[in-house]
C-alpha positions in Angstrom: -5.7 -14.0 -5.4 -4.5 -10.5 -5.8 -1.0 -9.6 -5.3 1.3 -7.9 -2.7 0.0 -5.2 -3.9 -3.6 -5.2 -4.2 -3.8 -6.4 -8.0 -5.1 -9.3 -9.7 -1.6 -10.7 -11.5 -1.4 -11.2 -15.3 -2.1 -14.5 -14.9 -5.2 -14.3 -13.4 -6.1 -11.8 -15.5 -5.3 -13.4 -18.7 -7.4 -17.0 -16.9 -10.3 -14.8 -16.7 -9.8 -13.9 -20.6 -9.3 -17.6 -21.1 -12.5 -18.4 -19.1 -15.1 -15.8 -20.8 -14.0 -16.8 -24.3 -14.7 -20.3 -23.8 -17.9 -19.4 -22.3 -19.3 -17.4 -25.7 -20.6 -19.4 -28.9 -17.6 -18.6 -31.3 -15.2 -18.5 -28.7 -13.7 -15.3 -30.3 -13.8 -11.5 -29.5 -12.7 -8.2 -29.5 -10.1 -6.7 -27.0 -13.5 -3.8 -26.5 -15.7 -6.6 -26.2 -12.9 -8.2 -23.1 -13.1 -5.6 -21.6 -16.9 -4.6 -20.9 -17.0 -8.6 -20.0 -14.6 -8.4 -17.7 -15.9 -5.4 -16.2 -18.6 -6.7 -15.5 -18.1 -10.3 -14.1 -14.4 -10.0 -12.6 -13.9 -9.4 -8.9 -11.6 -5.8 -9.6 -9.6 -4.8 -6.8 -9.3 -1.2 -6.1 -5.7 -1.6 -6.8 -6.9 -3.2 -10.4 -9.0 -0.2 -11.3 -6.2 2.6 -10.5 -4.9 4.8 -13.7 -2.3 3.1 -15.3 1.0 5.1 -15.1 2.0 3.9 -19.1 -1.3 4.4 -20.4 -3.4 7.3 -19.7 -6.6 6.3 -21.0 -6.8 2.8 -19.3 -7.1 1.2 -15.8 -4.3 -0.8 -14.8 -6.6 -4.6 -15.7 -7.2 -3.1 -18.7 -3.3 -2.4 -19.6 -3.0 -6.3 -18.3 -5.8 -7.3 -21.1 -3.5 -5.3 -23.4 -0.6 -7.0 -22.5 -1.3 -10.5 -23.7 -1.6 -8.7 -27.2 1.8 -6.6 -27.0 3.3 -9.6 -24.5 2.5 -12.3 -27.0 5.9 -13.9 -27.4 6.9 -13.8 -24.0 7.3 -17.1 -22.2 4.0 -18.0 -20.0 2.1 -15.8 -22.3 -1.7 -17.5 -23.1 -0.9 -16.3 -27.1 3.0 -17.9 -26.6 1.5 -20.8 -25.0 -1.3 -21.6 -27.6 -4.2 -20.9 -25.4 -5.2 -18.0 -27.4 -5.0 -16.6 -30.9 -4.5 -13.2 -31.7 -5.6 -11.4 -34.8 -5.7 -7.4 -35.1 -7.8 -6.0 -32.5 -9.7 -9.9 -31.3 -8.6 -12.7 -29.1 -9.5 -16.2 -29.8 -9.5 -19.2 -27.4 -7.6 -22.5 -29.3 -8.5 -25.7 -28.8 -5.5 -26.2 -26.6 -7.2 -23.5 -24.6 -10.4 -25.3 -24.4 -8.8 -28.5 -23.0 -6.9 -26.2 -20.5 -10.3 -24.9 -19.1 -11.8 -28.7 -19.2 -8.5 -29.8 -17.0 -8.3 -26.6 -15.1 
């Protein structure tokens, strides 16, 4: 459910992250790779797809892909919280991450 504003939250974006990268074979991919995904197979608001005001180059869902990379030891954070593993330029879902989707 999109926010006051008109944007998906962090939190659902990151959930959707969570969800595609359980759904491939090695559970693993690249912050590129996210994002044509999520593209793709996320219901974007039009608030979601405005330029982002930090990052010229990037929609405002994509900065929110980005920020569970440069966010990572924040508290309620999927990397923090051991959902996901992050390695240079690739997210991984965990195991803990797996279960989370089985529960969720």
């Amino acid at each position: 459910m999109p926010s006051k504003d008109g944007r998906s939250t962090e939190q659902e974006i990151g959930k959707a992250v969570l969800r595609y990268l359980g759904s491939i074979p090695k559970g693993e991919a690249t912050i590129l790779e996210i994002k044509r995904h999520l593209a793709k197979h996320f219901p974007l608001t039009a608030a979601d797809q405005e330029q982002s005001e930090t990052r010229p180059n990037e929609e405002m869902w994509e900065q929110q892909v980005r920020n569970l990379v440069s966010h990572r030891t924040s508290a309620d954070n999927l990397i923090n919280d051991g959902l996901l593993s992050y390695r240079p330029r690739r997210l991984a879902i965990t195991d803990a991450g797996r279960l989370w989707l089985k529960r969720g």
